[in-house]
C-alpha positions in Angstrom: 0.0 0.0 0.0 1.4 3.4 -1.3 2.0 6.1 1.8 3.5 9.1 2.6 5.1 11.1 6.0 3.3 12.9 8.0 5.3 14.8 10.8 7.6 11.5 10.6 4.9 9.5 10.5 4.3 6.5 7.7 0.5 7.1 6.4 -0.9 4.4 4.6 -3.7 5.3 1.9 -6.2 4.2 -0.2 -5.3 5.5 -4.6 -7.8 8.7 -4.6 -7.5 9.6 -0.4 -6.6 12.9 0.1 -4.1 13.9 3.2 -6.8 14.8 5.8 -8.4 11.6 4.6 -5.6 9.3 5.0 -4.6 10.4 8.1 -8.1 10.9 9.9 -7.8 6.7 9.0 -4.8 6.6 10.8 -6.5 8.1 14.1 -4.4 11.4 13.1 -6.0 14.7 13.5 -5.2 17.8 11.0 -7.0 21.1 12.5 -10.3 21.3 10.4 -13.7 23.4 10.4 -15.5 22.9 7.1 -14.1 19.1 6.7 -16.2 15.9 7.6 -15.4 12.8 6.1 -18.7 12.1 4.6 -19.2 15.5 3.1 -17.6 17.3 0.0 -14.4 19.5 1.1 -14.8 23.1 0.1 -11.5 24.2 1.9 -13.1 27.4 3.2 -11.9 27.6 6.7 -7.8 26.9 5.9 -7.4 25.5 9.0 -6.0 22.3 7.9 -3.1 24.0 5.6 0.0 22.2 5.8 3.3 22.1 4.1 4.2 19.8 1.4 7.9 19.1 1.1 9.6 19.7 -2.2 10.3 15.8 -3.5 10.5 13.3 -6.7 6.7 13.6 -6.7 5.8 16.6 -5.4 7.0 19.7 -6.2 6.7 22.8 -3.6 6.0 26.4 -4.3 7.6 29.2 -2.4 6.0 32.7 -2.0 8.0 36.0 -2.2 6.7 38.1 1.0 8.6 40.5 3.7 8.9 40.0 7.0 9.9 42.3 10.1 13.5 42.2 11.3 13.7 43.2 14.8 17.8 43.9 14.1 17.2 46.1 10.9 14.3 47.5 12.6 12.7 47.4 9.1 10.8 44.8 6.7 13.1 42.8 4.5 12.4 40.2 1.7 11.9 36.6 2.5 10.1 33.7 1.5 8.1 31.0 2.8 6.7 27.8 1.4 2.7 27.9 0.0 1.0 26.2 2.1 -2.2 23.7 0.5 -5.3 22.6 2.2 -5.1 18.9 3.1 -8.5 18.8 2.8 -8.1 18.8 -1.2 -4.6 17.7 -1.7 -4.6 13.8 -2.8 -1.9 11.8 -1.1 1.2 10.8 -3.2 3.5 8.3 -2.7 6.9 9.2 -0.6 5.4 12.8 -0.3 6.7 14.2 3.1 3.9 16.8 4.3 4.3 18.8 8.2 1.7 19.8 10.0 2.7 19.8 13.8 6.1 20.4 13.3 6.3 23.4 10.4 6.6 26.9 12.1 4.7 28.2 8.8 1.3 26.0 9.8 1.0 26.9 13.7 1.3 30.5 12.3 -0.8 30.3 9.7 -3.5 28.5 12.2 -3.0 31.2 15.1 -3.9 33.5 12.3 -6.8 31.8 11.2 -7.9 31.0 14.6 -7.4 34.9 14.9 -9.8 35.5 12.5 -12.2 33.6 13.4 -12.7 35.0 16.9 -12.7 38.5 16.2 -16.7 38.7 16.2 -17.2 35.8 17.6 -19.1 36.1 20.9 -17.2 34.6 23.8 -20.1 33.1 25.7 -19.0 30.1 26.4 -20.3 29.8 30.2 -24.2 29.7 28.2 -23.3 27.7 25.3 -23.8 24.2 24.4 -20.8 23.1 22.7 -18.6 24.3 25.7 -16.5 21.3 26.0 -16.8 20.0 22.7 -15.8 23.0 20.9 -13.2 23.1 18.1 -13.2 26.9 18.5 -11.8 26.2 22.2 -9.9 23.2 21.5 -7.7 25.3 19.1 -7.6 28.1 20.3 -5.6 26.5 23.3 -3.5 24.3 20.9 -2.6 27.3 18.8 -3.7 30.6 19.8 -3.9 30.8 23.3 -3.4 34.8 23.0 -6.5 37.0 24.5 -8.5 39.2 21.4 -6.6 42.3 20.2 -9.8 43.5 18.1 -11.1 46.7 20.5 -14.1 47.2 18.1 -17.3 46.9 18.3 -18.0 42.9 17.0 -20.6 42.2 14.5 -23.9 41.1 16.1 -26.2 38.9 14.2 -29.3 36.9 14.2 -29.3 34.8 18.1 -32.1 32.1 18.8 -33.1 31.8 15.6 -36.0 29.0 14.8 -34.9 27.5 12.0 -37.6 24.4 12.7 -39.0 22.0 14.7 -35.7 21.0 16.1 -33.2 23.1 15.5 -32.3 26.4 16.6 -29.5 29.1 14.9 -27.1 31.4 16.5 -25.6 33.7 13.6 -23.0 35.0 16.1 -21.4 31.8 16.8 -21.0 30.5 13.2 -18.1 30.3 12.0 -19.6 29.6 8.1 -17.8 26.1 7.8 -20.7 25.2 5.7 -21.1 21.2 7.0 -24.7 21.6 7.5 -25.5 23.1 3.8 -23.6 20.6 2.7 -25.0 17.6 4.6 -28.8 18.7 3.7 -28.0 18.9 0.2 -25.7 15.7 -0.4 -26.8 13.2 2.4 -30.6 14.1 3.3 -31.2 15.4 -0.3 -32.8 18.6 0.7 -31.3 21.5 0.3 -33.3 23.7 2.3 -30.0 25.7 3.8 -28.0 28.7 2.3 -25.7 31.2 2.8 -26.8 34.9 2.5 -24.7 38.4 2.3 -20.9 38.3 1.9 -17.7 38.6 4.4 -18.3 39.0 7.7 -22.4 39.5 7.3 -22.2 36.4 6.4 -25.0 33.6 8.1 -26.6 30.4 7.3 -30.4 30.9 6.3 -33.6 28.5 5.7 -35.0 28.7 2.0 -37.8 31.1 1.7 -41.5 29.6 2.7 -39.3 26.2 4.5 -38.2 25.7 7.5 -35.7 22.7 8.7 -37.7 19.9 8.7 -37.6 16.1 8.1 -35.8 13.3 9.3 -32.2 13.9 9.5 -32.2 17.5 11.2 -30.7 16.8 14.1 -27.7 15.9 12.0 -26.6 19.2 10.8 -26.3 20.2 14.6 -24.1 17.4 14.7 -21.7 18.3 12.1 -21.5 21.8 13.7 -18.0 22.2 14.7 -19.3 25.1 17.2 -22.5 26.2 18.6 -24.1 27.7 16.0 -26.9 24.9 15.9 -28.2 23.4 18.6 -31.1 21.0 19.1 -34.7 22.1 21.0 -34.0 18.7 22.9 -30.8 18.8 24.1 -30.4 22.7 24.8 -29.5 23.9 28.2 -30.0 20.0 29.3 -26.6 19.3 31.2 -23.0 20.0 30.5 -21.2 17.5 28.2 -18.0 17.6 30.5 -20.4 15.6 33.4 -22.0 13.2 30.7 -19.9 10.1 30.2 -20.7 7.5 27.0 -21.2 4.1 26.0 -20.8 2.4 22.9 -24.4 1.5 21.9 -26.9 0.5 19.1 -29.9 2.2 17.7 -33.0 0.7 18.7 -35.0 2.4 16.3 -34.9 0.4 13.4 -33.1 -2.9 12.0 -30.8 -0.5 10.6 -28.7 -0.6 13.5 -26.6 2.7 13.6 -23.8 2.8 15.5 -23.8 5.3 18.2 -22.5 6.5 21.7 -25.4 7.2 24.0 -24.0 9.7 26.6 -25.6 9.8 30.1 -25.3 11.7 33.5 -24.0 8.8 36.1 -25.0 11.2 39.0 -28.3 11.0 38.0 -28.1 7.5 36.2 -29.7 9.6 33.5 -29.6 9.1 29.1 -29.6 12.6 27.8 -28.8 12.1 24.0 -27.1 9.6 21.0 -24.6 10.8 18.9 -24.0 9.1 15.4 -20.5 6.7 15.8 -18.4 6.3 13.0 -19.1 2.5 10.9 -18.7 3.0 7.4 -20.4 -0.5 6.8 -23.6 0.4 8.8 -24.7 4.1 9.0 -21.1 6.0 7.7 -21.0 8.8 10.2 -24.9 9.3 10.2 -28.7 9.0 12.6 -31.9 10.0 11.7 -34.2 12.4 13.9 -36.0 9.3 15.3 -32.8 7.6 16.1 -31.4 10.0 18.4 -34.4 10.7 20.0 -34.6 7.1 20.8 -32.4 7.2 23.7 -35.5 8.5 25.5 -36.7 4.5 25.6 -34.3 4.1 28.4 -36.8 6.0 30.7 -40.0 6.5 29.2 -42.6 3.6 29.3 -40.2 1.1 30.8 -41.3 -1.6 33.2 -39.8 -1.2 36.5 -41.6 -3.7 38.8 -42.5 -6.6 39.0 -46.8 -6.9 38.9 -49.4 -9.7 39.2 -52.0 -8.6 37.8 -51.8 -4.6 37.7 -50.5 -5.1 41.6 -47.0 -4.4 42.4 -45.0 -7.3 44.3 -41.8 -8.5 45.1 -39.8 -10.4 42.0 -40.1 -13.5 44.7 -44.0 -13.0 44.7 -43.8 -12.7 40.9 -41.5 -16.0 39.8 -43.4 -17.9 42.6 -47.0 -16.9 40.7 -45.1 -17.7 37.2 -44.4 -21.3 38.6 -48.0 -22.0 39.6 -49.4 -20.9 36.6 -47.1 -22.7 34.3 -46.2 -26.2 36.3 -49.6 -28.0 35.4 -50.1 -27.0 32.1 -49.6 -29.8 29.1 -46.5 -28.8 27.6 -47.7 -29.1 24.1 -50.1 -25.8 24.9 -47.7 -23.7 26.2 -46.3 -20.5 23.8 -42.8 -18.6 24.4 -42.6 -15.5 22.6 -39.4 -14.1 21.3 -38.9 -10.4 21.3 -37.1 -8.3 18.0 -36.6 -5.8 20.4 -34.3 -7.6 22.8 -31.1 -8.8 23.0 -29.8 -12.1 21.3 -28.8 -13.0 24.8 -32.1 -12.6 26.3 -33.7 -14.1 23.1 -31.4 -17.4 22.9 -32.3 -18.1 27.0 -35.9 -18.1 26.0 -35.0 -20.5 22.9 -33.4 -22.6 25.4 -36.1 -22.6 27.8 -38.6 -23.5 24.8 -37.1 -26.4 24.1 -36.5 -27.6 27.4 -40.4 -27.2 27.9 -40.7 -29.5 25.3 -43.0 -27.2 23.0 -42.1 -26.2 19.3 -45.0 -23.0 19.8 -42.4 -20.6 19.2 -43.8 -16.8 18.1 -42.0 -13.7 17.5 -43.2 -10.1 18.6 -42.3 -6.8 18.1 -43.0 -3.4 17.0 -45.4 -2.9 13.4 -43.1 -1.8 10.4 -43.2 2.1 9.5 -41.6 4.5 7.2 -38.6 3.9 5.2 -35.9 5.9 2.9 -33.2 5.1 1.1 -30.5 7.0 3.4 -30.9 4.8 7.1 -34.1 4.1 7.7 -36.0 0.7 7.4 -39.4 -0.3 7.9 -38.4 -2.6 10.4 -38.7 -0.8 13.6 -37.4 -3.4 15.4 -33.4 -3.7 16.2 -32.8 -7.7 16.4 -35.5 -9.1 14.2 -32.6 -11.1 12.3 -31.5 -12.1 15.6 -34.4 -13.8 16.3 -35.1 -15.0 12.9 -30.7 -16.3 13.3 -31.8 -18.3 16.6 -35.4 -19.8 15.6 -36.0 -19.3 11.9 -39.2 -20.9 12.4 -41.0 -18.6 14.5 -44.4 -18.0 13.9 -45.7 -14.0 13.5 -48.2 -11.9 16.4 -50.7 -12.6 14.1 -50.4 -16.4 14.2 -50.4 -16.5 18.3 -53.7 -14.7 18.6 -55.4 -17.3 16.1 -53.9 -19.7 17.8 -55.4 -18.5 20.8 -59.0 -18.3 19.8 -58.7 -21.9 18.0 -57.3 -23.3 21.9 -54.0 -24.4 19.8 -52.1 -22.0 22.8 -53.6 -21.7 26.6 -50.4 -20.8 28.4 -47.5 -18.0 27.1 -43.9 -17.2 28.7 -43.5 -13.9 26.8 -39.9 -12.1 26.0 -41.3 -8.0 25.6 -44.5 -6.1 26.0 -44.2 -4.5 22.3 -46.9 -5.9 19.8 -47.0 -5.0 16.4 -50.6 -3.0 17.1 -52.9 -2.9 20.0 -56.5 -3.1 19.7 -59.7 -4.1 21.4 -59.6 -7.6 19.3 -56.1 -8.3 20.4 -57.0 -7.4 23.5 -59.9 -10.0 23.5 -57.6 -12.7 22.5 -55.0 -12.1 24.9 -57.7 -11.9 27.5 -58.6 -15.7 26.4 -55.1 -17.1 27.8 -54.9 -19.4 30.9 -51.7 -17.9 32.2 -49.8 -15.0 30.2 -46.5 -14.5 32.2 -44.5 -11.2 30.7 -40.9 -10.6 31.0 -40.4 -6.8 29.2 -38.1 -4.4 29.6 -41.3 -1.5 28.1 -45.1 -1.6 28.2 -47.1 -2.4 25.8 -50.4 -5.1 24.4 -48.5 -8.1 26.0 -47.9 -6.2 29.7 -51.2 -5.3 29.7 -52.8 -8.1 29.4 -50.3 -10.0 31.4 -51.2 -12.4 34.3 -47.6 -12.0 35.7 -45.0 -9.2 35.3 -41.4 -9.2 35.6 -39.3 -5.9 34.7 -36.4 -6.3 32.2 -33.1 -4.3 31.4 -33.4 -2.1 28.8 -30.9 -2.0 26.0 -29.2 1.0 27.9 -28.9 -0.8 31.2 -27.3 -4.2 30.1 -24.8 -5.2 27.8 -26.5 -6.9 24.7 -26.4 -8.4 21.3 -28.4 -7.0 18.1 -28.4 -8.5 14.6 -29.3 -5.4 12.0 -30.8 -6.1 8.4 -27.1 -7.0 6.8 -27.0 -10.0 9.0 -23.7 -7.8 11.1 -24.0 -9.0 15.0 -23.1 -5.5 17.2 -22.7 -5.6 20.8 -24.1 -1.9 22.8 -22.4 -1.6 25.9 -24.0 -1.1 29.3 -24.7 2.5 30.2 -27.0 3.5 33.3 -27.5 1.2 36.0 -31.3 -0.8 36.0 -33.8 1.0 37.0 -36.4 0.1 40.4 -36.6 -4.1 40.2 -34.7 -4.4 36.2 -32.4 -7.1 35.4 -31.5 -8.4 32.5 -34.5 -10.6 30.6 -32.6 -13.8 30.4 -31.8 -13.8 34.1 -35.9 -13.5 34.5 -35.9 -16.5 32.4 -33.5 -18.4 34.3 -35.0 -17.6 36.9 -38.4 -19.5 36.1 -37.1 -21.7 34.1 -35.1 -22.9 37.4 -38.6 -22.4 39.8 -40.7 -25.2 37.0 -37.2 -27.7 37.3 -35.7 -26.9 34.1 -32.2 -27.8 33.3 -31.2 -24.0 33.1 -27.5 -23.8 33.4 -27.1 -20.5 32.3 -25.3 -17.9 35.2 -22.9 -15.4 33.5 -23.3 -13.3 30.2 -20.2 -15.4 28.9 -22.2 -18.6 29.3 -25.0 -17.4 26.9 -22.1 -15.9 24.1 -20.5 -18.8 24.2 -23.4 -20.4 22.8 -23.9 -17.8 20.0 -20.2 -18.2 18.0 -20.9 -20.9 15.6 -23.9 -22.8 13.5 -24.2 -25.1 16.7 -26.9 -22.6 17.6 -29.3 -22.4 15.0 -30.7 -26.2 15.4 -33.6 -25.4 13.9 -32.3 -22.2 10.9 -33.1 -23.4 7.4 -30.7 -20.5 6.3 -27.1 -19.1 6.1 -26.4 -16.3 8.1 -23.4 -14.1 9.7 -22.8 -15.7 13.0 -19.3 -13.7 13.2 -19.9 -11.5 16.6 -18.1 -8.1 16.3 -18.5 -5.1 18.9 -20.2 -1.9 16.9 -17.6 -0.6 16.5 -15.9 -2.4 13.9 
């Protein structure tokens, strides 16, 4: 593989990779504003300027200037080497470029840097991206000099609502252009602009739109400042107390990568961010994505009921026993879940066959709209999962005609999400014997359920999710369970123990162990990816 030097440094790249490119592969940062590696570079904010040493395949170009001499006490002529945005410049093969270590780029950045905070409003104490801010990350790598400017700064447009979710400060901008740029090339509507010229510059909303669809959170994202913030996360915490986890969307079967950053004081999920995975979602989330994190506390199941009564988990499991010990095998259901983990999916499995039954059913959420960008109809985040473990299982709809024809009387249940909840449904569910729930979120099957027990959410155990390429991803534990939750399979253990099942699962290593290799899909008529790899990958 061809490469080049960086500050010393061997670079590897890819024919066509450009220098910032190459290098942000490499983990390697170049100062940059207007770059993102999933957008088009315009090379407008010269942060990333470096020096290209002269070479046999690169020639350099030096520029004629003057310079001050403290001895002469007068300017005298010089000259100094062009610097080139490595934003644009392709990589070439034994090229030696310096960032860090040219004299030429820190100066060039402290002046750009210079520039860029001369009307920009130092209110960091009130904004948003304090902490994340490239403005103040810089300025302290290559500034670090207090604001010489004694005029009067340009003010422009503050607060500005430029939709339903996304609010404009002209002030802070610093007219990198990544959120023009990501409406018009990745959400294919290019409802932002520039107006004016210079330093009147500011990012505007087409006339008669406003920012609206399904991937506006994203262009807050991108902001390398605080220019855009989001109604939802605005003046919600300070990043520097939020910590983050390596998670999975659990909107869709999509399965973007993300972090979802909490509060550990307050065991609290504030937002998602997108996470890099150019084989799942590139660098992106939709609007319903990141405002999915707000599963991890709304609707959730935190105790454990019989009936709509609240109890102890002991109270619970000992009511699940009862119901389920008499009961002919043959007519007792277990209900997988798309919306949990494999982990807790592949215990139920377990515990289905041990029952002797082959009345295996699937739930989850209905399907919903779809693009061509992230979002599937499947609003489900591990129905391949399922589908990888028992390929046979039968739909919603098949359970509840089951149930009215007396096929099923008795149901071990892995979620409370149905695909639609209605008074029929209801009816049906009303018919069961014994309905015992284990769900991490309420819904038809909590409802109706005889016995209760509260599950960890995606956010508060470490799980397993299969998206719609067949790509395993593991999202990492976040917040600590909530009132009575623990993870769903250790429910299921826990009652298949109490009816004198051979249940010999005890530790999370126990249940992977059993997902690495074909060996776990008795029953799959079809080839899938049973390669396990974290998200992040």
């Amino acid at each position: 593989m061809p490469s080049f030097k960086l500050d010393g440094t061997d670079v590897p790249f890819e024919p066509g990779e450009t220098i910032i490119k190459a290098a942000h592969r490499q983990g390697i940062e170049i100062p940059h504003y207007c770059w993102h590696p999933g957008l088009s570079a315009p090379a407008n904010c010269r942060m990333c300027l470096v020096e290209i040493k002269p070479g046999p395949n690169q020639r350099a170009m030096m520029l004629d200037i003057v310079e001050w001499d403290a001895k002469l006490g007068d300017y005298r002529a010089a000259q100094k080497p062009k610097l080139l945005p490595a934003c644009q410049m392709p990589a070439v093969d034994g090229q030696e470029v310096l960032s860090e270590s040219s004299k030429h780029v820190a100066e060039a950045r402290r002046h750009v840097q210079e520039f860029l905070l001369l009307n920009h409003p130092v209110d960091c104490p009130i904004c948003d991206q304090a902490g994340e801010c490239k403005l103040q990350d810089y300025w302290l790598a290559y500034q670090s000099t207090t604001k010489r400017m004694r005029d009067e700064p340009i003010h422009k447009p503050k607060a500005v609502v430029f939709g339903p979710t996304i609010v404009y400060d002209g002030e802070r901008c610093v007219m990198c252009t990544r959120c023009i740029r990501f409406m018009e090339e990745v959400a294919k509507d290019p409802v932002l602009e520039i107006r004016e010229r210079g330093n009147l510059n500011e990012v505007t909303v087409a006339p008669g739109r406003q920012l609206d669809g399904h991937y506006t959170f994203m262009t807050e994202h991108v902001c390398p400042v605080g220019a855009l913030t989001t109604k939802d996360f605005r003046f919600k915490a300070r990043v520097w107390f939020l910590r983050s986890a390596k998670s999975v969307c659990q909107g869709c079967a999509t399965g973007c990568n993300s972090y979802l950053d909490y509060d550990p004081r307050s065991n609290k999920a504030f937002r998602y961010r997108p996470r890099d995975n150019e084989a799942v979602n590139q660098y992106w989330m939709c609007d319903e994505g990141m405002l999915s994190y707000r599963a991890a506390h709304e609707g959730r199941v935190v105790d454990a009921r019989i009936g709509s009564k609240k109890v102890a988990v002991d109270m619970a499991v000992a009511e699940a026993k009862k119901r389920l010990s008499k009961v002919s095998n043959p007519s007792i259901a277990v209900v997988l879940s798309a919306q949990h983990s494999l982990e807790d999916n592949m215990v139920m499995y377990t515990i289905a066959r041990l029952f002797g039954t082959r009345l295996l059913y699937m739930s989850g959420a209905a399907e919903g709209y779809a693009d061509d960008v992230l979002i599937d109809k499947d609003k489900n985040s591990n129905t391949a999962g399922v589908l990888q473990i028992a390929s046979r299982a039968m739909s919603f709809e098949q359970l509840l005609d089951d149930v009215r024809t007396g096929r099923v009387s008795h149901v071990l249940a892995l979620g409370g999400v149905a695909p639609k909840s209605d008074p029929e449904d209801a009816t049906a569910l009303g018919m069961l014997g014994t309905l015992v729930v284990i769900a991490a979120h309420e819904g038809a099957l909590t409802d109706a359920a005889h016995v209760v027990l509260p599950a960890a959410s995606w956010a508060e155990a470490s799980g397993t999710y299969v998206n719609r390429q067949g790509v395993r991803q593991i999202a990492e534990k976040a917040i600590e369970p909530q009132g009575a939750c623990r993870p769903a399979w250790e429910y299921a253990c826990l009652i298949g123990r109490a009816l004198g099942l051979d249940v010999r699962f005890s530790k999370l290593k126990d249940i992977r162990s059993m997902l690495v290799g074909a060996s776990v899909q008795p029953d799959n008529d079809t080839t899938a990816n049973n390669t396990m790899t974290d998200a992040s990958t």
